[in-house]
C-alpha positions as CSV (number, residue, x, y, z in Angstrom):
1,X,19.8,-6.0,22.5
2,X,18.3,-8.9,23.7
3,X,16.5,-12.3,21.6
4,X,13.1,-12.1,23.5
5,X,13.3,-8.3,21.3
6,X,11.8,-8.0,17.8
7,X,13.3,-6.3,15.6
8,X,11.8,-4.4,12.9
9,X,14.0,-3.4,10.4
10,X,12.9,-0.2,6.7
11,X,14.6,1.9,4.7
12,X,14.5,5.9,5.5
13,X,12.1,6.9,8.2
14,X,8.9,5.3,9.4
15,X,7.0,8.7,9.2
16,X,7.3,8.3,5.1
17,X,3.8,9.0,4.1
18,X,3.0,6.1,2.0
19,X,0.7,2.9,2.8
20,X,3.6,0.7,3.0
21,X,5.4,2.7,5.5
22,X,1.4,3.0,7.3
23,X,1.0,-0.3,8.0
24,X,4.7,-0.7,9.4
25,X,4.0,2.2,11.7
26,X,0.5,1.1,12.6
27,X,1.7,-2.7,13.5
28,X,5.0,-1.4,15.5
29,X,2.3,0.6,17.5
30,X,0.3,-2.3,17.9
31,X,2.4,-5.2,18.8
32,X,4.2,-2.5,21.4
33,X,0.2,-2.0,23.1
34,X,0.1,-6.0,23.3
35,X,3.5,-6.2,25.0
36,X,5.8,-7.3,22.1
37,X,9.1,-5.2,22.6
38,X,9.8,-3.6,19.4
39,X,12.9,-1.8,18.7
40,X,13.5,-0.4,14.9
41,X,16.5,-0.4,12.5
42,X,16.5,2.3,10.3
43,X,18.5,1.6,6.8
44,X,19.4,3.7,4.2
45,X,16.9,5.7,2.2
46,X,18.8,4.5,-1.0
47,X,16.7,1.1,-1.0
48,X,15.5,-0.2,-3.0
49,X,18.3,0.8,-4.9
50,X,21.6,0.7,-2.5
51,X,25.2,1.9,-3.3
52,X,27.8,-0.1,-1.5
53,X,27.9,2.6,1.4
54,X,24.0,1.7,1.8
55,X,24.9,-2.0,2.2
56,X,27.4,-1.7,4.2
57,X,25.5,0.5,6.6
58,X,22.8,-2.5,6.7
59,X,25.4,-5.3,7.1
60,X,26.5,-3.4,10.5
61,X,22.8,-2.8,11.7
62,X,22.2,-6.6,11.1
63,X,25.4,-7.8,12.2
64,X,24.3,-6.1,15.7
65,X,21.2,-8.0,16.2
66,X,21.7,-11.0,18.8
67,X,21.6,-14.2,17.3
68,X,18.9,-16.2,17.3
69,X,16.9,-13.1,17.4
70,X,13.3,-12.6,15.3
71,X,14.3,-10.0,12.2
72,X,11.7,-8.6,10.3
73,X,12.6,-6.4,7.1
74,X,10.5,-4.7,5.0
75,X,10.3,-5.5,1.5
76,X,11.4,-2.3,0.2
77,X,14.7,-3.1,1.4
78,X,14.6,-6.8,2.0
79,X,14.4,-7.4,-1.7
80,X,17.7,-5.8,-2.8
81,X,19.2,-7.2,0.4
82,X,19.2,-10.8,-1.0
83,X,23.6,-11.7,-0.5
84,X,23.2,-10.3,3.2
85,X,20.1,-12.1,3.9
86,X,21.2,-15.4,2.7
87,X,24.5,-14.6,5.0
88,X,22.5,-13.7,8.2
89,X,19.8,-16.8,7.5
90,X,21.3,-19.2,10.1
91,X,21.6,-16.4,12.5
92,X,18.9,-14.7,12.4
93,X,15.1,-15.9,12.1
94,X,14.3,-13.6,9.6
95,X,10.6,-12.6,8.8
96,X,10.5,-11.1,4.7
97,X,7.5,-8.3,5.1
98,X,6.1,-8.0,1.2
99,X,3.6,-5.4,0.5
100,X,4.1,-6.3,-2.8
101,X,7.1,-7.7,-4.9
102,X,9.4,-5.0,-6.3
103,X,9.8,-6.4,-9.6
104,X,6.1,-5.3,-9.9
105,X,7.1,-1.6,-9.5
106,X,6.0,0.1,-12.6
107,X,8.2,2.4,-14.6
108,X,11.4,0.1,-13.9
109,X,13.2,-0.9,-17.0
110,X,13.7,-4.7,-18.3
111,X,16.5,-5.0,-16.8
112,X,15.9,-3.7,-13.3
113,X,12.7,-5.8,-13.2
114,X,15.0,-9.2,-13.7
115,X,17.5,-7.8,-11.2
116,X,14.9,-7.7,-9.0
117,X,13.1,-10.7,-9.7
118,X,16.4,-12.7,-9.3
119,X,17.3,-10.6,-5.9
120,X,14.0,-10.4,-4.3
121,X,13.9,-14.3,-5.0
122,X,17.2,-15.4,-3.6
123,X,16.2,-12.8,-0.5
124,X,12.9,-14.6,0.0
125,X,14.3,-17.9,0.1
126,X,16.5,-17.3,3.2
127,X,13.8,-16.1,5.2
128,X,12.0,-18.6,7.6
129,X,9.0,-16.6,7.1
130,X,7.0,-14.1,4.6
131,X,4.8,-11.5,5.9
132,X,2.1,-10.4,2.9
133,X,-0.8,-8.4,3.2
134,X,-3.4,-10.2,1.0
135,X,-3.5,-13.0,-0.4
136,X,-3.1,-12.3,-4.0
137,X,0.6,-11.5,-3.0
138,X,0.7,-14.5,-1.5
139,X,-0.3,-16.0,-4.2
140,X,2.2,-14.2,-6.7
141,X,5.2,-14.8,-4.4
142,X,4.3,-18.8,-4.6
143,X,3.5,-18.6,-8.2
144,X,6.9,-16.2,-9.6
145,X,9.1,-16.1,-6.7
146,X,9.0,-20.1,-5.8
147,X,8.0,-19.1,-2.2
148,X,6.7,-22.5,-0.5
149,X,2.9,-21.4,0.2
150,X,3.0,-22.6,4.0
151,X,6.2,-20.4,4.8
152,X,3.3,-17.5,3.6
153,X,1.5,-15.8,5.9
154,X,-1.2,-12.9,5.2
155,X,-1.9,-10.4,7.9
156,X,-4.1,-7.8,6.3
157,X,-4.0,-4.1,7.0
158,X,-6.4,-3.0,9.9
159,X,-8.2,0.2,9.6
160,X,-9.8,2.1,12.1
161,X,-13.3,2.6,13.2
162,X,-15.0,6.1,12.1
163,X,-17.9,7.6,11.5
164,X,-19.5,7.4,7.9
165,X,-19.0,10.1,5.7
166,X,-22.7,11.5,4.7
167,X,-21.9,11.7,1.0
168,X,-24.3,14.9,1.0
169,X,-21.5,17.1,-1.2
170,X,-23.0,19.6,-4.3
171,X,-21.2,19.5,-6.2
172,X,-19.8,16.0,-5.9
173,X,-17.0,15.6,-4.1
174,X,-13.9,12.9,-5.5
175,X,-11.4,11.8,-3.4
176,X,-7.8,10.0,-4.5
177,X,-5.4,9.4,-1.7
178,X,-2.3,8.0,-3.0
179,X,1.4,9.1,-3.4
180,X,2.0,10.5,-6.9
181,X,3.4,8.2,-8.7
182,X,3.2,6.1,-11.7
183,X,2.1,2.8,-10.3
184,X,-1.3,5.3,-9.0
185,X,-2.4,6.1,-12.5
186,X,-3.3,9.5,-11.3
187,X,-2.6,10.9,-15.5
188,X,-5.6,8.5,-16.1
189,X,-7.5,9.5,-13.6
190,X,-6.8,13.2,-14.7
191,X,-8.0,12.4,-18.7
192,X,-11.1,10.4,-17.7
193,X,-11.9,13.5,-15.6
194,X,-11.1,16.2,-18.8
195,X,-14.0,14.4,-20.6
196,X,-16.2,14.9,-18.0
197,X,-16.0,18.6,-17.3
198,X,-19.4,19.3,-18.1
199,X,-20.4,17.9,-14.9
200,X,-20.5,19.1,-11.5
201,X,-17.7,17.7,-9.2
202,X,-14.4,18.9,-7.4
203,X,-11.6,16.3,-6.9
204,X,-9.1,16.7,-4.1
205,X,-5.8,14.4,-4.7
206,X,-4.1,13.8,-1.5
207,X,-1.2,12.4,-1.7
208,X,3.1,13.2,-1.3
209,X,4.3,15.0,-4.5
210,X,8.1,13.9,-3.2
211,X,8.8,10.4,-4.5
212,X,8.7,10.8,-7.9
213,X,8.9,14.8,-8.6
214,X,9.5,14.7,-12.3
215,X,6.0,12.8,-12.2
216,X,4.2,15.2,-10.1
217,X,5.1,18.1,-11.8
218,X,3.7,16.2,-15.5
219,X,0.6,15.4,-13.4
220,X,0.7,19.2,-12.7
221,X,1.0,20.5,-16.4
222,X,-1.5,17.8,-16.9
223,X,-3.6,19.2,-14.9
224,X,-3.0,22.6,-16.5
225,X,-3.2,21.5,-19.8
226,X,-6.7,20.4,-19.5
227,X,-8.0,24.3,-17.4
228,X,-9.0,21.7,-14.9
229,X,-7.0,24.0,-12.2
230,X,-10.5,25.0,-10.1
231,X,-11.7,21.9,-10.4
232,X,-8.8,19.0,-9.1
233,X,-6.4,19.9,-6.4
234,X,-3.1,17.8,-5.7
235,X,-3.3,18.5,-2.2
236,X,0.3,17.2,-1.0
237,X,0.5,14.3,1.8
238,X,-1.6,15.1,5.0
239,X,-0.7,14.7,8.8
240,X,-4.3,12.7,8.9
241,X,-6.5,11.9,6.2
242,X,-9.4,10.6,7.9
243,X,-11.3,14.1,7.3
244,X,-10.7,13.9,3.5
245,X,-12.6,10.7,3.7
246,X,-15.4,12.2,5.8
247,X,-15.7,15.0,3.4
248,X,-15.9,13.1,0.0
249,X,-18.9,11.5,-1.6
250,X,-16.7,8.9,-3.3
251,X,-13.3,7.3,-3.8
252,X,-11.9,7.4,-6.9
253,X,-8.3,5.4,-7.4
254,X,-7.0,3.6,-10.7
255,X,-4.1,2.2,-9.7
256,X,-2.4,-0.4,-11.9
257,X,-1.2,-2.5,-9.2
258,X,-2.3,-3.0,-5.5
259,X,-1.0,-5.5,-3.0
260,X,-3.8,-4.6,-1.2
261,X,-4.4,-1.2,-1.3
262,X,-5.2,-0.2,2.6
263,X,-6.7,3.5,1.1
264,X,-9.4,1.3,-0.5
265,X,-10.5,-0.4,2.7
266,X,-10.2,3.1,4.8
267,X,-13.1,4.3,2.2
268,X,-15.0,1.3,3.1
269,X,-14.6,2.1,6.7
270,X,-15.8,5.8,5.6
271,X,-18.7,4.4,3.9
272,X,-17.8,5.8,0.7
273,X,-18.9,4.1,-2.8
274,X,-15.5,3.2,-4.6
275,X,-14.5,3.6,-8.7
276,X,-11.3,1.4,-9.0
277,X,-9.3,-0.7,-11.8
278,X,-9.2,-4.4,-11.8
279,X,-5.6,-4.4,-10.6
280,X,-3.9,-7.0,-7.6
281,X,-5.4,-7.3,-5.0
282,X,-8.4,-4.8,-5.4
283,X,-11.5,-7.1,-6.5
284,X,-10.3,-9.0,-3.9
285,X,-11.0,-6.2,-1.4
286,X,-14.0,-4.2,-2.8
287,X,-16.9,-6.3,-3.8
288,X,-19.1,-5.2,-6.3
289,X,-21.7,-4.2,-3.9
290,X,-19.9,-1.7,-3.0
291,X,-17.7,-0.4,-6.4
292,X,-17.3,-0.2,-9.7
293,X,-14.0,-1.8,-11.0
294,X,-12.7,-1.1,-14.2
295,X,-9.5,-2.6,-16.7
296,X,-6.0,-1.1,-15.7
297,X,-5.3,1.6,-17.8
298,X,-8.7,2.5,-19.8
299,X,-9.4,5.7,-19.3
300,X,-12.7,5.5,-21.4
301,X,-13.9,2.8,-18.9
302,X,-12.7,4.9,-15.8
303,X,-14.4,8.3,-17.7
304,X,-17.7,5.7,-18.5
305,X,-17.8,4.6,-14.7
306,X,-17.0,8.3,-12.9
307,X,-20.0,9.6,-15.3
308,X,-21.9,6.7,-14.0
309,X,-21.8,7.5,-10.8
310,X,-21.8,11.3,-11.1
311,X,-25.1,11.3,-12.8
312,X,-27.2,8.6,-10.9
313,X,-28.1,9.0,-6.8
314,X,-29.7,6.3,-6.9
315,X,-26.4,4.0,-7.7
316,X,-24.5,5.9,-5.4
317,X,-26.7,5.3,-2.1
318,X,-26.9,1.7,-3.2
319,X,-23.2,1.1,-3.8
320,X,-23.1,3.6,-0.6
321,X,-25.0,1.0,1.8
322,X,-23.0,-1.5,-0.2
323,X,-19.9,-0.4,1.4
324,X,-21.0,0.4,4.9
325,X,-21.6,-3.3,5.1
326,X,-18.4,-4.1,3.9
327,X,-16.7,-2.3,6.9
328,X,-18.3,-4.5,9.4
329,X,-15.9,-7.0,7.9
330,X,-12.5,-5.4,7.6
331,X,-9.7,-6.2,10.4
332,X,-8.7,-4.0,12.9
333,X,-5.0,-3.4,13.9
334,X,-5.1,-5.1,16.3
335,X,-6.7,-8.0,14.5
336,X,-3.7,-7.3,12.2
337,X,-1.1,-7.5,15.5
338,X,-2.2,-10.3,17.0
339,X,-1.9,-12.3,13.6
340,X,1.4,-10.7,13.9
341,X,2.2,-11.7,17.0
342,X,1.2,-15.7,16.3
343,X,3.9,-15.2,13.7
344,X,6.7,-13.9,15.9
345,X,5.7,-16.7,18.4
346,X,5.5,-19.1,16.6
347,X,9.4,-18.3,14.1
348,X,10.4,-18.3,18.2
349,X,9.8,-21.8,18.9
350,X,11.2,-23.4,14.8
């Protein structure tokens, strides 16, 4: 181990198919291409919700790190690791990565939302720098988690270049990629679609049914309930999901909350019209050229938007062309590495 190292440390394994653990593999890979060594720490899957094993694991992987060395830690743990961060802050220049605050999670109780608040805010304060991925985060960690706003720096997700998907399905195809849970709003999704049976359309939910399996399997019976079997799939998580956005003729996702929400910009990159809620980050991403944003939670809305854009072509191409010209403007990874890299450079040198 060596200080002119980064080191880049998560909870579980990187290969977790979520966006969170995405963009931690995607900028790894990037800042290795540019010549940054990178070496990873790999801390209990328990976080964000440790035992004293878990910590104590984490407090030896730290405590291994040269001093004076750049740490950056991903959120997921980094937020419930507030006592050891505050203990390793003149050690270590620690870099906070937040995809978004875990006091946001939905489905935590009362109380588990103030422990977090309280630990995710204490954690934040020892680190020199915090890593977002839009600026609404930003934003929040400044406004709740009394984050100074130029220790804040945003380094959006990058997304790839690739064809545009000819949106030439019959019937209509819908896409959701997202891992099933509640924060995704999927059981929304499912109702607004029940009252929209009558119309042609097949909607493939992509997506890993293993962190929250109580919730997939109610999605499931949900599902079931409404004899929609033929006509939505839960697919499971995919290797590579860049041919499920070829293949659809829109992107359909009501989350009620988004950091940023990097599946969003990957159907801009596809070209595909978007139906979205009004949640985080999201209007900050899609513009209305290119979507149709709804209120978080109202499945009338989402069921009056979907019908929208199932029954008129000529909304469809334009929001369509709408969001082709939106990809010209999204970052690339490397865009999103080099940002990165500034950083690193830059926590070197304070």
């Amino acid at each position: 181990m060596n200080t002119d190292t980064l080191y880049f440390a998560f909870p579980g394994q990187l290969t977790t198919p979520t966006g969170g653990y995405h963009y931690d593999r995607r900028l790894i890979h990037e800042l290795r291409q540019q010549g940054v060594a990178v070496e990873t720490l790999s801390l209990s899957s328990r976080f964000p919700f440790p035992d004293a094993q878990a910590l104590e694991e984490a407090r030896q992987s730290l405590g291994a790190v040269p001093d004076g060395a750049v740490v950056i830690i991903d959120g997921l743990a980094f937020g419930a690791l507030d006592a050891l961060a505050q203990a390793q802050s003149r050690r270590l220049r620690i870099i906070a990565l937040c995809h978004h605050p875990l006091a946001l999670e939905t489905g935590l109780s009362p109380v588990q939302q103030q422990r977090f608040q309280a630990s995710e805010q204490r954690a934040l304060g020892a680190a020199r720098r915090v890593l977002v991925t839009s600026g609404h985060t930003g934003q929040i960690l400044t406004d709740q988690f009394a984050v100074p706003s130029e220790r804040v720096v945003v380094a959006r997700p990058g997304t790839d270049p690739a064809p545009f998907a000819p949106c030439a399905g019959s019937p209509l195809r819908l896409l959701t990629v997202a891992s099933l849970t509640r924060r995704k709003a999927h059981d929304v999704l499912i109702d607004a679609l029940g009252s929209l049976a009558d119309l042609p359309w097949q909607a493939r939910f992509v997506g890993s049914r293993d962190l929250d399996p109580a919730w997939s399997e109610q999605l499931q019976q949900q599902v079931n309930r409404l004899q929609l079997q033929q006509r939505i799939e839960l697919v499971g998580a995919v290797d590579e999901a860049g041919g499920e956005f070829h293949n659809a003729d829109l992107f359909v996702l009501p989350s009620r909350y988004e950091g940023y929400g990097m599946v969003f910009a990957e159907a801009l990159a596809a070209g595909l019209p978007v139906i979205a809620a009004r949640a985080g980050a999201v209007p900050d991403l899609v513009p209305a050229s290119a979507g149709l944003l709804v209120p978080a939670g109202d499945r009338a809305a989402l069921a009056a938007a979907l019908h929208r854009l199932l029954t008129r072509e000529d909304l469809r191409r334009q929001l369509q062309a709408g969001a082709r010209h939106a990809a010209a403007a999204l970052p690339t990874w490397g865009d999103t590495a080099r940002q990165v890299a500034r950083l690193i450079e830059d926590v070197q040198r304070s």
